[in-house]
N, C-alpha and C positions, 0 to 999 in steps of 0.2 A: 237578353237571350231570345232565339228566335220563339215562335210559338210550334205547337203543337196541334195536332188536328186528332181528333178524338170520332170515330162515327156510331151514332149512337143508334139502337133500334131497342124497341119495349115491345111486349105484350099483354093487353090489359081485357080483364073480365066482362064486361058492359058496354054498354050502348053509349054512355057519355063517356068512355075513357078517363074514369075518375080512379077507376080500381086493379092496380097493377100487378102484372101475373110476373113478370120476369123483365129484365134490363141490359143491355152486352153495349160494351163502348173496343173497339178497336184501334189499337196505339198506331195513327200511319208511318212515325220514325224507329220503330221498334218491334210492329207486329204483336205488341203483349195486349192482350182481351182480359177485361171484367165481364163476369155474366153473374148474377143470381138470378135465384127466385124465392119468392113471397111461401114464407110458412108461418102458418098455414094459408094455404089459396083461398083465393075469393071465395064463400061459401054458393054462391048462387051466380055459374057463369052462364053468359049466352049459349047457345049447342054449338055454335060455333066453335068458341072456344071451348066445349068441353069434349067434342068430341073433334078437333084437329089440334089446338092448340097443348091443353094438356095433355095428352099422349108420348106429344114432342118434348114433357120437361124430364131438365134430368134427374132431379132430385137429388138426392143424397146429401155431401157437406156444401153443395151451390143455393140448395133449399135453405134459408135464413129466416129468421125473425126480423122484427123490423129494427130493432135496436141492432141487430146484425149486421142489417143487410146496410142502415145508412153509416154503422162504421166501416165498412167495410168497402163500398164506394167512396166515402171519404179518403179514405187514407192509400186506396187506388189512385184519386186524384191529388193527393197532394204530392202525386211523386213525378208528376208531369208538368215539367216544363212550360207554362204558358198556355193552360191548356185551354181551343175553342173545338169546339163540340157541334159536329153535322149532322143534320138529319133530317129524314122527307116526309113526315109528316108531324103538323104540328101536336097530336098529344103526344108524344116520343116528350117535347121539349120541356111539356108539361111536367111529365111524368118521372121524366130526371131532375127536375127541381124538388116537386114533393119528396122523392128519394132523397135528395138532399140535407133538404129541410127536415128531417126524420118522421116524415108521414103525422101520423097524430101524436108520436113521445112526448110526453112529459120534458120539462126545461130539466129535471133532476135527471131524468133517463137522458137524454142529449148531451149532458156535460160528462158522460162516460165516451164518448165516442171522439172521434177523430174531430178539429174542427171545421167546420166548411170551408172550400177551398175560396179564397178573396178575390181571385184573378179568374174566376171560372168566364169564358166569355160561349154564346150560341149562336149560331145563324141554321135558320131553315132554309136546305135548298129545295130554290124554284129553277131547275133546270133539267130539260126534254130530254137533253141527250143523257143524264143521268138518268132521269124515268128508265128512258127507250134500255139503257146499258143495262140496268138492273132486270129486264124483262130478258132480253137475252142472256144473262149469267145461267137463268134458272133454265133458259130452253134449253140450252148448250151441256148442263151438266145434271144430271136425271139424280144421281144421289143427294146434293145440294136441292134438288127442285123437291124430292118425296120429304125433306126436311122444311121445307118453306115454313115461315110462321115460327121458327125459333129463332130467338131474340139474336141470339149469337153467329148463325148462319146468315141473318137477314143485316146483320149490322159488316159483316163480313163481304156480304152482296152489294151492300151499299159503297162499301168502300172500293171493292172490284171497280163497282160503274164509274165510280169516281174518277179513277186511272184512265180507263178505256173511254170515256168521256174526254179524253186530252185535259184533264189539272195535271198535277204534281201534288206528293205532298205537302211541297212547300208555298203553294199561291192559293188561294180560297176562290178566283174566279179566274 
């Protein structure tokens, strides 16, 4: 079966991108989006993210616990086809793994949840005309730009550039 293409963007609390605020992956053969976020939030974010980032979550049933949130992107990916996973900066890659891996759970908390997906595959893109593309998405559309820095907007962006970059869904370079 062919693969999939997944584009991933995070938002995370810190300086070292250890501390995950939110996650969005976009289906490119389907269009279907995972997004949460972390509940409770990092208790001590940069001002950066406290005062741009968090404003932009949406809370409510997207807000998860961890036990939640890695069932929850589990069982998002285990319904996709093959799925390899893009994105442009490396704690994005980081950051969907620990999600994976159920953050700090318990082996007893873990074995409630969906299991890791086997065929999960990732590549970071290093490519200009995607930078450049994603720079113009936001010039070009002001209500997506006063959104910037949410997970789901920005994983959404990525995958615009993608296109307008000349890929396909279907080819990875």
């Amino acid at each position: 079966m062919p693969h999939t293409y997944l584009f991933l963007d995070t938002e995370w609390a810190d300086w070292e991108g250890r501390e995950l605020v939110s996650l969005a992956l976009v289906n490119s053969r389907t269009g279907a989006s995972f997004y949460a976020e972390r509940n409770p939030l990092p208790g001590n974010p940069t001002d950066f993210v406290r005062e741009v980032v968090y404003p932009l979550l949406d809370g409510g049933e997207v807000a998860l616990n961890d036990l939640q949130f890695t069932h929850a992107l589990r069982t998002f990916l285990a319904d996709v086809a093959e799925p390899v996973v893009l994105y442009d900066y490396p704690t994005d890659g980081q950051l969907l793994l620990a999600a994976i891996s159920g953050f700090d759970l318990l082996p007893s908390e873990l074995s409630e949840c969906t299991a890791p997906p086997a065929n999960l595959r990732s590549t970071l893109l290093q490519d200009e005309r995607v930078s450049q593309a994603i720079e113009d998405y936001f010039t070009e559309r002001a209500s997506e730009r006063a959104r910037r820095h949410h997970a789901l907007v920005d994983a959404r962006a990525l995958y615009a550039a993608w296109l307008v970059a000349g890929h396909s869904p279907d080819t990875p370079d």
